[in-house]
MARMILO-660050 format. One record per residue (C-alpha): residue number from 1; chain; z, y, x. Coordinates in pm, 1 decimal. Each point is the difference from the previous one (the first is absolute). Layout:
BEGIN
NUM;A;Z;Y;X
...
//
This chain:
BEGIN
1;A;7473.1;1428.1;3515.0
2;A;-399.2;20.6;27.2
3;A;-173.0;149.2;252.5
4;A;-266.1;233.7;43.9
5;A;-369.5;-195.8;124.3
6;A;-174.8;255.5;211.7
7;A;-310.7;-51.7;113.4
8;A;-70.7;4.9;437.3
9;A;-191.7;301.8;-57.2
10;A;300.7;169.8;-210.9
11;A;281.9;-100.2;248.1
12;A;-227.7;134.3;302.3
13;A;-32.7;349.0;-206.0
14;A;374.9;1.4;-50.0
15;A;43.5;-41.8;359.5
16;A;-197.0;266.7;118.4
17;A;90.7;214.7;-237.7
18;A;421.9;-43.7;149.4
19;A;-154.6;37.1;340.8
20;A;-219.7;312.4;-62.0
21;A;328.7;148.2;-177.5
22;A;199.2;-10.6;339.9
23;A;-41.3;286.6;200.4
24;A;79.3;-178.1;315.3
25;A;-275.7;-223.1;-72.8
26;A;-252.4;305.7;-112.8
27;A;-18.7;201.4;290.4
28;A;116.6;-233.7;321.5
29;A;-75.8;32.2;417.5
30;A;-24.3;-333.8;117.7
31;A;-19.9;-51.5;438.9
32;A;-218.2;-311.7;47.9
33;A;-258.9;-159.1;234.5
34;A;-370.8;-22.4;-193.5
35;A;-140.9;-359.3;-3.8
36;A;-267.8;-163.6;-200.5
37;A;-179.0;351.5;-14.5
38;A;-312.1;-16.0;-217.9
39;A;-232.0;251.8;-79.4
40;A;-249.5;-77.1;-346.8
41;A;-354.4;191.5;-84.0
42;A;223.8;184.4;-255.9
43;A;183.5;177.6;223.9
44;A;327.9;-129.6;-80.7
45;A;237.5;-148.6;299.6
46;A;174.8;-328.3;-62.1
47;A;334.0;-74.1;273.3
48;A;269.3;-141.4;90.0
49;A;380.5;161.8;129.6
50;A;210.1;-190.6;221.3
51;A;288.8;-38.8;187.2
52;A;181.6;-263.3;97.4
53;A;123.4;-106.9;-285.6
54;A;-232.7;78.6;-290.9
55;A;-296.7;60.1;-94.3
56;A;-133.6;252.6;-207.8
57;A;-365.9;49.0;-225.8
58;A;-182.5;353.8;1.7
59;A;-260.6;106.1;-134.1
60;A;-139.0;366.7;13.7
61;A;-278.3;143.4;-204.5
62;A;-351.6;145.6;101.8
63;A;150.4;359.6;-105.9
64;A;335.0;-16.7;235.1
65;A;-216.5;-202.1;286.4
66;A;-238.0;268.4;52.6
67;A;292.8;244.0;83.7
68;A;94.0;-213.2;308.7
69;A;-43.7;174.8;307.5
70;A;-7.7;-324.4;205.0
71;A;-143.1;-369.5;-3.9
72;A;268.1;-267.8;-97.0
73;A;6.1;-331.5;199.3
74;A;219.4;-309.7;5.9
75;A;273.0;26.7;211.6
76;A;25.9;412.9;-61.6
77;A;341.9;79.1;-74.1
78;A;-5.7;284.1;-286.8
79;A;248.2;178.6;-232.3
80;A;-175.0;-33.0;-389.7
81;A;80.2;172.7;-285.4
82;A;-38.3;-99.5;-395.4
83;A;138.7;-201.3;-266.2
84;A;63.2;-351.7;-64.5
85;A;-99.3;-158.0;-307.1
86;A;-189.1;-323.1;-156.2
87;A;-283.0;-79.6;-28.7
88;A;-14.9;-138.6;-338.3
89;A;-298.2;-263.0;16.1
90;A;139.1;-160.9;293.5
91;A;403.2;8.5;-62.3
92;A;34.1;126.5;317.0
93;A;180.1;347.8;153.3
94;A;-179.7;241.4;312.1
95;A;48.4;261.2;119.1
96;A;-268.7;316.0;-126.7
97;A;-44.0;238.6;323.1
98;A;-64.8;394.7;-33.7
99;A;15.4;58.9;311.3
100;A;56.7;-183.3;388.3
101;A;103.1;131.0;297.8
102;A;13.1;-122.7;364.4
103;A;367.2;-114.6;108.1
104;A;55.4;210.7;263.0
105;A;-264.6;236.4;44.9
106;A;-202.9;221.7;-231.0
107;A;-284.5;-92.5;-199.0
108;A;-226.2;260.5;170.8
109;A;97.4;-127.9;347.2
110;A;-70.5;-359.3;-104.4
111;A;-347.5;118.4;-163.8
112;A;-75.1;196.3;315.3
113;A;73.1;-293.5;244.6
114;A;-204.9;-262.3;-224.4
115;A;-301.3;195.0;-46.3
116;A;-5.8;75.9;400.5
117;A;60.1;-371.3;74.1
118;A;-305.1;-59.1;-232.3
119;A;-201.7;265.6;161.7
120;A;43.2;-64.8;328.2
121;A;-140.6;-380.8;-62.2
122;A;-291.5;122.5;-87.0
123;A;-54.6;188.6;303.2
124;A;28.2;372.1;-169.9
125;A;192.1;111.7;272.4
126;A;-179.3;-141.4;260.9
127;A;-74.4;284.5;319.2
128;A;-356.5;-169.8;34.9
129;A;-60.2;172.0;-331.3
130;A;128.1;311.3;54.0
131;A;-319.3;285.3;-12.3
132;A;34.3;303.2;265.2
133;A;94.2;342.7;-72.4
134;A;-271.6;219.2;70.3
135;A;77.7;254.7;285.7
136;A;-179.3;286.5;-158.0
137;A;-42.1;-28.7;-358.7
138;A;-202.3;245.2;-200.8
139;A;156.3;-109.8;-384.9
140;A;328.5;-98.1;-30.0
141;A;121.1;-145.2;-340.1
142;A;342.9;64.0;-135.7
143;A;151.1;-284.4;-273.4
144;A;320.5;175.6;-108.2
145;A;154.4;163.0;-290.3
146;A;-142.5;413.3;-24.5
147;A;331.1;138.2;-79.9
148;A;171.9;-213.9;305.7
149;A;165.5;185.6;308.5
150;A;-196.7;-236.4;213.1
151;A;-316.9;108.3;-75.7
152;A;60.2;345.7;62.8
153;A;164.1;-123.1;403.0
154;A;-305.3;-225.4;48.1
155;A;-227.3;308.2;-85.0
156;A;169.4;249.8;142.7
157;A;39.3;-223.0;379.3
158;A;-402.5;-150.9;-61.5
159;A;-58.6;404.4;10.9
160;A;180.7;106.3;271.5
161;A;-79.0;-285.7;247.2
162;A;-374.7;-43.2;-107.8
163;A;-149.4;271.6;-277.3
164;A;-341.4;-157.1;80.3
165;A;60.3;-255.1;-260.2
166;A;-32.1;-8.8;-350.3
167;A;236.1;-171.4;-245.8
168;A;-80.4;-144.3;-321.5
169;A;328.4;-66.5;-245.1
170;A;-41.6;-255.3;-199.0
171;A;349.0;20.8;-267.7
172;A;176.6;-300.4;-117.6
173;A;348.3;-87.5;-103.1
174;A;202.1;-126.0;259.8
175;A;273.5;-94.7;-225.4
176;A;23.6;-269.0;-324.7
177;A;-184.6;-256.1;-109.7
178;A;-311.1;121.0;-55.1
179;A;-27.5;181.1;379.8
180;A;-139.6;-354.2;158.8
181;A;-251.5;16.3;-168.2
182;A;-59.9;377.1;-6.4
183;A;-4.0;-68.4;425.2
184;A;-247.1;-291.2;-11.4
185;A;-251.6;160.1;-206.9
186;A;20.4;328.2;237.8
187;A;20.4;-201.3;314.5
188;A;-351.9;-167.0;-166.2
189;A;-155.4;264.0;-118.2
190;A;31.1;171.9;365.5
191;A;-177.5;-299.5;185.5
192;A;-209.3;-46.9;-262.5
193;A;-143.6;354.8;41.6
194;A;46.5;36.1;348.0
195;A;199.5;287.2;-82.7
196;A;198.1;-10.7;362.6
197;A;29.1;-101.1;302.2
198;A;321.1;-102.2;4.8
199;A;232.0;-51.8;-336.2
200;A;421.2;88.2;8.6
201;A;155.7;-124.3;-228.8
202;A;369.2;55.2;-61.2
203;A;259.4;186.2;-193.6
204;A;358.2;170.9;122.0
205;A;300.7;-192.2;56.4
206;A;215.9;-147.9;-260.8
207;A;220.8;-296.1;-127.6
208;A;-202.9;-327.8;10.2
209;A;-18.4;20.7;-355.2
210;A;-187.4;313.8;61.7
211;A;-245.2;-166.7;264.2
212;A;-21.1;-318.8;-204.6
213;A;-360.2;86.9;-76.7
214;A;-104.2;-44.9;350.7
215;A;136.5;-348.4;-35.7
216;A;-254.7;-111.2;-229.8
217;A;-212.0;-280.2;76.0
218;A;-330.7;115.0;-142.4
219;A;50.3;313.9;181.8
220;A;18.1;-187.3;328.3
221;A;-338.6;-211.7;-36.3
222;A;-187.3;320.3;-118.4
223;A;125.3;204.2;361.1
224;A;-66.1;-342.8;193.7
225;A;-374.3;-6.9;-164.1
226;A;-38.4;342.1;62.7
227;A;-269.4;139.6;281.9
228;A;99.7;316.2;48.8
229;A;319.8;6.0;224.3
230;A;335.5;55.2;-153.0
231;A;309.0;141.4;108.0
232;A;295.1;-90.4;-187.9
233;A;280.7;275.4;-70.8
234;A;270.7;-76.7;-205.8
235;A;386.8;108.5;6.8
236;A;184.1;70.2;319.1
237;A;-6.6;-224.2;290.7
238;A;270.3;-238.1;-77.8
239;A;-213.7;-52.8;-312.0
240;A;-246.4;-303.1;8.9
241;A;-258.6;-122.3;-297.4
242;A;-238.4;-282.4;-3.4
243;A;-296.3;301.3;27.8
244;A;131.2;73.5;341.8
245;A;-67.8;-370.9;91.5
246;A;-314.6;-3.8;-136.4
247;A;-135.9;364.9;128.2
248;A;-194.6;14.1;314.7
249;A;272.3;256.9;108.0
250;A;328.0;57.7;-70.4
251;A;138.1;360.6;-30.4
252;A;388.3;47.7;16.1
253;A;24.1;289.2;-278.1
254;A;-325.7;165.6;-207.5
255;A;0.5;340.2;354.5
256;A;-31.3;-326.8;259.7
257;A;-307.4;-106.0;-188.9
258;A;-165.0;361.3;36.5
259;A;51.7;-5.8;337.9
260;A;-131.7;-346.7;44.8
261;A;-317.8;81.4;-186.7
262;A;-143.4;269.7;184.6
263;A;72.1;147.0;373.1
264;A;169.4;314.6;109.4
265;A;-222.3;301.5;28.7
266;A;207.5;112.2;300.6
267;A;37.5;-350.6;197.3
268;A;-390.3;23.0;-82.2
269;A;-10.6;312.4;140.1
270;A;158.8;-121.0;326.3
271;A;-164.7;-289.4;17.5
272;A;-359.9;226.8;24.0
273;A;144.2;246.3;241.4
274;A;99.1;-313.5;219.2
275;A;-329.8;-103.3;-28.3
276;A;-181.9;336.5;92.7
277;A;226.6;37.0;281.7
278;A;-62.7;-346.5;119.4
279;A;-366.5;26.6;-60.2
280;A;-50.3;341.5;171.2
281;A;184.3;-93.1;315.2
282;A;-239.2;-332.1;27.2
283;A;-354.1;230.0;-68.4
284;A;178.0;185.6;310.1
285;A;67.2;-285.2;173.5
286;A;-372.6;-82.5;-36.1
287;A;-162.9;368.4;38.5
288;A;227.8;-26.0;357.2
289;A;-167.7;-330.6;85.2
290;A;-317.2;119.2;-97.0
291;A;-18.0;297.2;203.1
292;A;112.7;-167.5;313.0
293;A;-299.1;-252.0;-89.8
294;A;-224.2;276.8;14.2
295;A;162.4;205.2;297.3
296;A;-38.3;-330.1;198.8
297;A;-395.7;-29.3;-133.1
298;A;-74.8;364.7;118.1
299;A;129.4;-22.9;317.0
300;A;-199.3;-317.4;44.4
301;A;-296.0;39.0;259.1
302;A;-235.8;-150.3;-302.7
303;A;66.5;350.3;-135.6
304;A;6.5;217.0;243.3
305;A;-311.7;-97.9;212.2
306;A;-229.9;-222.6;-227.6
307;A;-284.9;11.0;219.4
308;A;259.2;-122.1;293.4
309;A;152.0;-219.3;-219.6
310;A;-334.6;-171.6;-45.6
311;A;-106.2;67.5;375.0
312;A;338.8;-242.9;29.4
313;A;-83.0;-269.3;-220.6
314;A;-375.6;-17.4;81.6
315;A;121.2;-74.9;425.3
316;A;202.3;-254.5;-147.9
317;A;-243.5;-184.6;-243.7
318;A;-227.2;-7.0;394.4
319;A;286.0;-84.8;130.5
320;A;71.4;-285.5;-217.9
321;A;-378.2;-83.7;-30.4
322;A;-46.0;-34.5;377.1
323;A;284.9;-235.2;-6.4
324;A;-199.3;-245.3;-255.3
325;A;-330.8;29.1;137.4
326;A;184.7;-112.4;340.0
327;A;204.7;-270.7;-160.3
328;A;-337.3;-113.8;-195.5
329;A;-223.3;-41.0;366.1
330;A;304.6;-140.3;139.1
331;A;-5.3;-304.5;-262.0
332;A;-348.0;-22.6;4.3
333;A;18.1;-45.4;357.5
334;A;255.5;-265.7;-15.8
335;A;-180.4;-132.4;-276.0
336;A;-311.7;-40.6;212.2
337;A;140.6;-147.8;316.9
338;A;162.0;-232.4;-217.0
339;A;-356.2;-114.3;-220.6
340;A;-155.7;-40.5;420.3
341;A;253.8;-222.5;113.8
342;A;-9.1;-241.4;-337.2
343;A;-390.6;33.9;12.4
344;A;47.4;-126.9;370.0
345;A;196.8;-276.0;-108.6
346;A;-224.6;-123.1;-251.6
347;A;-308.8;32.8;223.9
348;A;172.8;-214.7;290.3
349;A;88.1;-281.5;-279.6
350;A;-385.2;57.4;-168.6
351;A;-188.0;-408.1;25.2
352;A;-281.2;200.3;138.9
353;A;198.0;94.7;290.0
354;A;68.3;-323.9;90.1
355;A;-391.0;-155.4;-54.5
356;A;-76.6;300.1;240.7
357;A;236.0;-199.8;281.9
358;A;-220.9;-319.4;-82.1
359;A;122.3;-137.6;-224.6
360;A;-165.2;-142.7;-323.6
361;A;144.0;-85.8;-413.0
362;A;-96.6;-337.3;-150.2
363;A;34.4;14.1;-347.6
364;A;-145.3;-289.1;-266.7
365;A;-246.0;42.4;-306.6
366;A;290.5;162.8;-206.3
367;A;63.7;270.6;221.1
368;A;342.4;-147.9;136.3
369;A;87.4;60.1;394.8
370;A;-34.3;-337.9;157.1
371;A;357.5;-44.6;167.3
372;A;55.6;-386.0;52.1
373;A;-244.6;-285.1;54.4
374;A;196.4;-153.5;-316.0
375;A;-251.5;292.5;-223.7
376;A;-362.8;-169.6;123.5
377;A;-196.7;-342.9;-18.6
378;A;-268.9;-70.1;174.7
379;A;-310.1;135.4;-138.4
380;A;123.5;329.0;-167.8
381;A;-177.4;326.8;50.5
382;A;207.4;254.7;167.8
383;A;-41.2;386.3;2.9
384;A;50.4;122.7;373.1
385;A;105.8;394.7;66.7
386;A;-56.9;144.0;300.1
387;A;65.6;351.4;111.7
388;A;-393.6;92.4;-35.6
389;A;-98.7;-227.0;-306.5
390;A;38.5;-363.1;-175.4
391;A;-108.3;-344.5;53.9
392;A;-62.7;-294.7;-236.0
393;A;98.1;-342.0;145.4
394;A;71.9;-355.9;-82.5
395;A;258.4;-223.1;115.7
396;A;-62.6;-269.1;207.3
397;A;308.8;-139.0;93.5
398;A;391.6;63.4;-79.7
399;A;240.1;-73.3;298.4
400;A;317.6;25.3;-53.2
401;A;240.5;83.0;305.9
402;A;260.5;-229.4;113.0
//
């Protein structure tokens, strides 16, 4: 009996044509770990499923990929959807994902938590960063759906507690795929312009499907660059996006953020009538003080009797100038007795007081005082003082005593 010859091509058709004929094979769920993830420019993801037995290749196409909500990673444990067939040029089988979900928890959870983690590295939520909230804004800008409920609470409460303000609406979607976008271009347009001085942005509660536009990434980067203050206002308060991270303030429903953005007319109110009262009691306190200040000045004698007043002061300028010109003779005085008794001093030690008592200064041809025969030879000219003139005189003879 002769066989048939097929060629490897022919054989690997066959085969994938039995295995895209099984329905178990064309639309299976497969629970795996991801390894040997792989990205490529195209947009396609290449992977691995594991267990502990097996192994399993993957491979899911740029149009399915950009449907996932959340980054894969090696070691993620995921639930994937598709079909397994061949792939013909290589003779081998894998598995063709449509779609891949997180074991365990949802995709949008997953999503939420990655993008955060990401975030946060970066330092978007960081409180040095966070811009304040002006205390008495003149413009306040409103990033919400026009036919929302919340837009009517946040206008109706920004009236009531503070009609001084205005409020600028600038409409967007809130929900779909297109709304991210709609909310970045607002939120730039409004700092652009300098349309407000402070920017809420928000929408009314939902499922997180609903709010999953506040969980976009470029969203979060355009309210971190942002210089106007934002207040963030999305869902109820159990409900948490990646914009409340990133906002300078977070609101816990779309009326909190009205009432964060401007102050209450009435605790305003208060406030001034505090301060009146507080400041009229101290101008009392000082008009008292003042008036006893000037009670105390009349009665003073300065006042009352200026001449006498003066009379006063004059008898005690004498009084005081007696005093000195006392104090000054009694110095001088002392001063004097004590110049007479130094002169005295110096006069009784003067040399001329003791050539009066007869006694006489040698001194040689340089001028020196003779005081030892050890100073003269015989034959040098001396200069003799005496207490009524000078004599000139030779030496005749040096004797020393013994």
């Amino acid at each position: 009996m002769a066989h048939e010859v097929l060629s490897v091509a022919q054989i690997n058709e066959y085969i994938r044509g039995r295995m895209d004929a099984d329905p178990l094979l064309s639309n299976v769920a497969i629970r795996g770990e991801i390894s040997n993830y792989k990205q490529y420019p195209s947009g396609h993801h290449y992977f691995s499923l594991k267990d502990d037995a097996a192994a399993l290749k993957c491979v899911m196409f740029k149009g399915n990929a950009l449907r996932l909500r959340f980054r894969p990673e090696n070691g993620m444990k995921v639930i994937v959807m598709g079909k397994i067939s061949v792939y013909p040029r290589d003779g081998a089988y894998q598995l063709y994902c449509t779609t891949m979900a997180m074991d365990g928890i949802g995709d949008l959870h997953a999503a939420f938590e990655q993008l955060k983690a990401k975030l946060a590295s970066q330092g978007l939520f960081d409180p040095a960063h966070k811009k304040p909230i002006p205390k008495f804004p003149n413009t306040i800008g409103i990033v919400t759906s026009s036919a929302g409920a919340a837009l009517h609470d946040m206008l109706r409460i920004i009236k009531k507690r503070y009609p001084l303000a205005r409020v600028l609406l600038f409409p967007t979607r809130v929900q779909g795929a297109e709304a991210p976008a709609e909310i970045a271009a607002a939120i730039r347009y409004a700092d652009h312009h300098r349309s407000a001085d402070v920017l809420i942005v928000g929408r009314g509660g939902g499922s997180i499907e609903d709010l999953w536009a506040f969980n976009d990434e470029q969203l979060a980067y355009t309210i971190f660059h942002c210089k106007t203050p934002v207040i963030s206002a999305v869902g109820h308060e159990p409900d948490v996006t990646i914009s409340d991270y990133v906002a300078d303030l977070r609101a816990a429903t779309p009326s909190n953020a009205a009432e964060l953005a401007v102050p209450d007319q009435d605790a305003l109110r208060q406030a001034l009538d505090t301060m009146s009262t507080t400041m009229i009691s101290a101008l009392d306190r000082q008009l008292r003080t003042a008036r006893r200040h000037l009670s105390i000045l009349a009665s003073s004698p300065s006042l009352q009797s200026p001449t006498g007043y003066l009379e006063q002061k004059k008898t005690g300028v004498m009084h005081l100038y007696s005093r000195l010109i006392s104090a000054e003779t009694r110095i001088i005085d002392r001063r004097k007795q004590g110049f007479i008794a130094m002169t005295s001093k110096l006069d009784a030690m003067s040399p001329l007081k003791v050539l009066m008592r007869g006694y006489s200064m040698a001194q040689g041809a340089d001028g020196s005082v003779i005081r030892s025969v050890d100073q003269v030879q015989s034959g040098d000219i001396l200069k003799i003082s005496l207490s009524d003139g000078q004599l000139t005189a030779s030496v005749t003879d040096v004797k020393e005593d013994t």
